[in-house]
N, C-alpha and C positions, 0 to 999 in steps of 0.2 A: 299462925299465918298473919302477919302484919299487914297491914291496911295502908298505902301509901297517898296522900292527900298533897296537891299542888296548889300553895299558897298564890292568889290572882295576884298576878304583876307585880310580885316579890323574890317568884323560882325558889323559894323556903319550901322547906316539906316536913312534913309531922307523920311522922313513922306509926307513931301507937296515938289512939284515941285518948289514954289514958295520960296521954303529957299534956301540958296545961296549955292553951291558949285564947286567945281572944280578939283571935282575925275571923273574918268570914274569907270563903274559898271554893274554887269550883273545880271540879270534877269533869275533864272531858274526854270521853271517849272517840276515839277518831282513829281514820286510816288512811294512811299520805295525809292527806291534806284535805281530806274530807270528812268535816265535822258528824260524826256518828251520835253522839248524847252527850248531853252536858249537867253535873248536878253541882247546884250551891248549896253548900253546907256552911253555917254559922257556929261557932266555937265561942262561948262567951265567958270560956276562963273556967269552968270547973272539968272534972274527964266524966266521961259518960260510961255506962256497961251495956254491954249488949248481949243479948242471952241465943243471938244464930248458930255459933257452935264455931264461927268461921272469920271472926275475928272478935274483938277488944271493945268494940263501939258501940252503942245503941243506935236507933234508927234518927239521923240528922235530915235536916236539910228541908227544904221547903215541900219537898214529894217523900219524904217521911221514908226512902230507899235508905238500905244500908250500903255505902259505898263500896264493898266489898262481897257483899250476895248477890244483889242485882245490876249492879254497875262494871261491866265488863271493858278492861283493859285491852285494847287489840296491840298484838306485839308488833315492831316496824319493820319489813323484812324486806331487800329486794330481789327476793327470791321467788321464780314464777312457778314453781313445782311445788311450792310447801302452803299447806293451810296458812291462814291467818288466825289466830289462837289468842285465848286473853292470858294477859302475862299477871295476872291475877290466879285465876282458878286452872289455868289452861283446857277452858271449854273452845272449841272450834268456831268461829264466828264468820268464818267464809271462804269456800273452798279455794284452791288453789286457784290461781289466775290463768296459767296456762302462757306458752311463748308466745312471743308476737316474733313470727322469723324474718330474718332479716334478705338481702339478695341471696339468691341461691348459689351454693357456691362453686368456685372457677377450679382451672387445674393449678392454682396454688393459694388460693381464701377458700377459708373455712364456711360455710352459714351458720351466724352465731343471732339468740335472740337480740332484740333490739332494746325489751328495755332493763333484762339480766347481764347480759354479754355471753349468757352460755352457749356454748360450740353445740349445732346442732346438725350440721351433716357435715364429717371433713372435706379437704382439699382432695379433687378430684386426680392428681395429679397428671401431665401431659399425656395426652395418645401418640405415640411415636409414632407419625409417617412414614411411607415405605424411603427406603435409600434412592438418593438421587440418581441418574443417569447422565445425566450431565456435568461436566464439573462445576459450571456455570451454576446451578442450582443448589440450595440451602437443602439442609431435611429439616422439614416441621411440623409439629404436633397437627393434628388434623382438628382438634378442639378451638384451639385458639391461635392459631397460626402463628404463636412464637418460634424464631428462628431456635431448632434445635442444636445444628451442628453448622459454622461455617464452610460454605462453599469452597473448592480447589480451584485452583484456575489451572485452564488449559494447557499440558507439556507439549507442545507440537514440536512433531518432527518433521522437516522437508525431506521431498524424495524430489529429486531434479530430473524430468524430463527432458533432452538435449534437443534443440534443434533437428530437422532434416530440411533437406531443400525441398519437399514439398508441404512437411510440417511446422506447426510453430512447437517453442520449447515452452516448458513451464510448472514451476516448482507445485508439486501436490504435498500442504503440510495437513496429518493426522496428528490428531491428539490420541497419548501413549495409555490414556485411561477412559475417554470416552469414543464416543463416537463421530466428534466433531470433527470438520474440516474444511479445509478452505484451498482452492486457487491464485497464487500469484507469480512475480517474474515475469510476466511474460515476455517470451522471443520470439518474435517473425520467421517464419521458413526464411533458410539460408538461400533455395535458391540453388538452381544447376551450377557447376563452374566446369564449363568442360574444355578439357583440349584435347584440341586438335592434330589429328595427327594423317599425313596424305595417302590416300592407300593407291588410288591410282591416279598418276601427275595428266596434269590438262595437256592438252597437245592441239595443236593448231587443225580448227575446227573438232576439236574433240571433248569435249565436258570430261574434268577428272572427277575425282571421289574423292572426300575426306570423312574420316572418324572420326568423333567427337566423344572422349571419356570423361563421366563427372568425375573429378577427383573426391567430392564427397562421399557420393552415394553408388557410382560405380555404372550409372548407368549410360547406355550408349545415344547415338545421334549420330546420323549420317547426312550428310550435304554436299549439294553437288560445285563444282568450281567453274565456274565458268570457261569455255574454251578458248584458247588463244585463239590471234587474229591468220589466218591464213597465209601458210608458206610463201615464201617468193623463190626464186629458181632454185636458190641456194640451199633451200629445207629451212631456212631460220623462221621464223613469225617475221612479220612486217607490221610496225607498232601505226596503227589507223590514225596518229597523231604523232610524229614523234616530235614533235617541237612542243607540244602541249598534253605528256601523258596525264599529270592531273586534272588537266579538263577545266581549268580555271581560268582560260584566256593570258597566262605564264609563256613565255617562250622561253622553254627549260631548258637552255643552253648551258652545261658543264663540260667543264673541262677534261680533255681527255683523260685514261686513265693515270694517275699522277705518280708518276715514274719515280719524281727527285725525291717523293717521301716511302719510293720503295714499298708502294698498295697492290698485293696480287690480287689480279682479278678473282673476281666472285668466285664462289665453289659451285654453287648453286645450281643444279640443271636446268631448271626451269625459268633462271634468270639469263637469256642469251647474251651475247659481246652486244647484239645491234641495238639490244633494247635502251632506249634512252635514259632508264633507269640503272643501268649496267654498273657506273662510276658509283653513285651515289651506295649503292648494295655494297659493291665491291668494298668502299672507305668506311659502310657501316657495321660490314661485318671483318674487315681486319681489325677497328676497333672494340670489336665486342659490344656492340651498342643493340646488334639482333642475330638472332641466331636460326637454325632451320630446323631439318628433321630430315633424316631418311636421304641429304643430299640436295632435298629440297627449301626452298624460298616459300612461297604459295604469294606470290606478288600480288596476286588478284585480292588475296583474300581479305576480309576485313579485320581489323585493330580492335581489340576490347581495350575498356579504361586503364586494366589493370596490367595490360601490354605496354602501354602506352606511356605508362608512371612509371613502368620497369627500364623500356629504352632512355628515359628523361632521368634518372638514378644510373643508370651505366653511362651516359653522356655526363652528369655527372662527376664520376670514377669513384662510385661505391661510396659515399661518405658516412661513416659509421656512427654511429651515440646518439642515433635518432631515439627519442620520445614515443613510447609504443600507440599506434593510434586505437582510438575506440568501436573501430565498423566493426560491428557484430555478422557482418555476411563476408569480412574477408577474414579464412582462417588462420592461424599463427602458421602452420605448416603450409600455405600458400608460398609458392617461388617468389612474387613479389610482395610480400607480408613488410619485407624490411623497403623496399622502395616506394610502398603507400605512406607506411608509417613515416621515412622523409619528407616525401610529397605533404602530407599532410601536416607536418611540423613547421614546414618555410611558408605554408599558404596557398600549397601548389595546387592541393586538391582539397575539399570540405566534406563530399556530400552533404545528407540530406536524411534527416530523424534519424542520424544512427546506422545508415546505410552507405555503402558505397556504390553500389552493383558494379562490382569487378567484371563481370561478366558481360555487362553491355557493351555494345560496339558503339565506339567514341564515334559523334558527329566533326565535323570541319568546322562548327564554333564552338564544342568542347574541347579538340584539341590548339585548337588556338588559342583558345581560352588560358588555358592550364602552358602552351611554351610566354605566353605573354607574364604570367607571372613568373614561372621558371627567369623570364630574361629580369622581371625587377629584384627576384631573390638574388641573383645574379650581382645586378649593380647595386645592390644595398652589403655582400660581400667582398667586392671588388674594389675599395678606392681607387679612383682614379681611372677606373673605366670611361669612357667618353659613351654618354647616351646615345639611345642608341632612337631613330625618328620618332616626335610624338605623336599620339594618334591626334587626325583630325576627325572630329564629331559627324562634318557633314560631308566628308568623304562617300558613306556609305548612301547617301541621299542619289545616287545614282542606278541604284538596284531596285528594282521592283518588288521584291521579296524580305526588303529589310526589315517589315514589320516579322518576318520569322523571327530575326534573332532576338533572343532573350535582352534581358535590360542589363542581367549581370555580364553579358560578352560582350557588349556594343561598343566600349572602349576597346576592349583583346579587338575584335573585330577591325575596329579603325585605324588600330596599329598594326596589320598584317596587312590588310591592304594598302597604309601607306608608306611600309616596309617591303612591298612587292613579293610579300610572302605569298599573297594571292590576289587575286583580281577581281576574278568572277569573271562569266560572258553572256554574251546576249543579253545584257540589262539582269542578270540574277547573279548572285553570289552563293547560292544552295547552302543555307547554314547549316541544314535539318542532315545533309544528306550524309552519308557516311564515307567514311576515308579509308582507302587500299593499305595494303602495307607497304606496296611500294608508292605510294602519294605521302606516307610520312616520313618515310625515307627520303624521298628527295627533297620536301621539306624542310624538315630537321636537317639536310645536307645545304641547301641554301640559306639556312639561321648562319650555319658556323663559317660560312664562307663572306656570306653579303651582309652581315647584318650584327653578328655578333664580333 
């Protein structure tokens, strides 16, 4: 066994005792980096014998140690499991060191020591979280809340809810894999739209009867008609105004039934020859501009909007390639579907958020509202028409009720009264109030005669 000697601050080394030199050198035993013993030995050029059994040398150095019997070599390892042992005799000089461990480890690091590197408890790997329920939602380990799987998004299907007239409509969308869902679309109840049909005709002093079918929903309405005014010898009604049946301070002078354009009187039964309205009926229904039911007129009865745009479309004469309009309460299968949709194409009619209400009964500043634009769509397709009176603003400063009318009729309004469309009486003009069908009949019969 050779004896290995480390020449001081030269890194020379002298293998065998028995080679010649004559440096002096030290001996140090150490581990890392902590000096354990140190021996100097002096060589002064001849070889020396040693008789330990365990190397070549006799006993050097200043502590008379042989560097190889009692001078232990510690081996350099960075190994925490393994002795420290002299790389000399391999006697054990300090037991193992033992790990220093490092963070404990995750579901994808190992715990490894810190100053060997060795793995000392693997990666734990994820705990897989239950499956989402919603698609909206990831699945993820329950250890470390790394996203496992990404999340689906929602397939939603709508299912549409229609409208009723006393319901609103509105689309229900589910998602086809979760449980989600949501509410939108929504549509306003449409709303009754009933007509009217006369079951028993009014008769002087007598209240008739009328039916009323929703065409949407089917359901009925009855209303009563008001009684004509009292026989006169002859059995006919006697009109309680007939110089003023619209009641508007009008001295409703027409001319007789008009022979030279060949106009058969009314059909009408409940429209008599005496009634003052009689011409007017008559001329409006050889035109097709209104129609009856059963024989009957119902002259008392009131005008809805969507009456009203329909006689203003037949007056007219049908004008086709109207632009479909947007009311969601007037149906396509409505009679006057195609005469809103004109009306509301020239400007004739607007409503209001998407409504029309065809159903309402037109007032005396809505329908004059609506012939007042009728007459400007009119002269804006007509060159050459001669205007027709313009309204004066303070015309209407004569009526005590004018703060009724709206701000949007107050022109319609001042052009019908200084068109002698209407008048008013007793200091009111009734904007609010509602119009007969035989009051826009005779109306609409004084536009085309006086006016237009």
């Amino acid at each position: 066994m050779n004896c290995v000697h480390q020449v001081a601050n030269q890194n020379q080394s002298v293998s065998n005792c028995t080679d010649n030199a004559s440096e002096s050198f030290t001996l140090t035993l150490s581990r890392g980096a902590t000096v354990l013993r140190v021996h100097q030995f002096n060589i002064t050029g001849i070889a020396l014998s040693c008789d330990c059994g365990l190397c070549e040398c006799d006993e050097c150095g200043p502590c008379g140690e042989c560097c190889d019997c009692d001078v232990h070599v510690a081996a350099v390892t960075d190994s925490c499991d393994m002795p420290i042992l002299c790389t000399l005799c391999g006697e054990e000089l300090a037991p193992a060191r033992g790990h220093t461990s490092g963070p404990a480890a995750t579901c994808t690091k190992a715990q490894v020591c810190l100053r060997c590197g060795d793995e000392l408890a693997a990666a734990l790997g994820h705990e897989v979280g239950p499956a989402p329920t919603m698609c909206e939602e990831p699945q993820v380990c329950l250890r470390c809340g790394v996203v496992i799987s990404t999340p689906l998004s929602c397939n939603y299907v709508g299912v549409v809810t229609n409208p009723t007239c006393l319901a609103a409509g509105f689309t229900t969308n589910t998602c086809s894999r979760c449980p989600d869902s949501f509410v939108n679309n929504n549509v306003p109840a449409l709303g009754h739209a009933y007509e009217w049909v006369v079951q028993t005709p009014a008769a002087p002093e007598v209240a008739g009867v009328e039916i009323g079918t929703c065409r949407n929903c089917n359901d009925t309405q009855t209303r009563t008609i008001p009684a004509l005014p009292p026989a006169d010898g002859t059995g006919e009604p006697v009109d309680p105004d007939p110089e003023d049946p619209v009641g508007d301070g009008v001295l409703d002078v027409l001319p007789e039934a008009d022979s030279a354009k060949k106009i058969p009187p009314a059909s009408f039964t409940d429209v008599p020859s005496a009634s003052i309205a009689f011409n007017a009926v008559s001329w409006a229904e050889f035109h097709g501009y209104v129609t009856g039911g059963n024989g009957l007129f119902n002259p008392t009865g009131n005008m809805s909007r969507a009456q009203f745009a329909l006689v203003l479309y037949r007056y007219d004469k049908e004008p086709k390639g109207s632009v479909s309009h947007s009311f969601f309460d007037v149906p396509t299968a409505s009679i006057a579907n195609e005469a809103i949709s004109w009306a509301n194409e020239n400007g004739i009619v607007t409503g209001q958020a998407g409504r029309f209400n065809p159903t309402g009964q037109i007032s005396r500043a809505q329908m004059i509202l609506m012939l007042h634009r009728y007459d400007k769509y009119v002269g804006a397709t007509a060159p050459g028409r001669p205007p027709t009176g313009q309204p004066d603003p303070t015309i209407l400063d004569q009526f005590e009720d004018k703060a009724l009318i709206s701000t949007i009729a107050l022109d319609a309004m001042a052009w019908g009264v200084t068109n002698k469309l209407i008048t008013g009486g007793n200091g009111i003009v009734n904007p609010t109030g509602n119009v007969t069908r035989a009051q826009v009949v005779l109306i609409l019969y004084r536009y085309d005669t006086e006016v237009k």
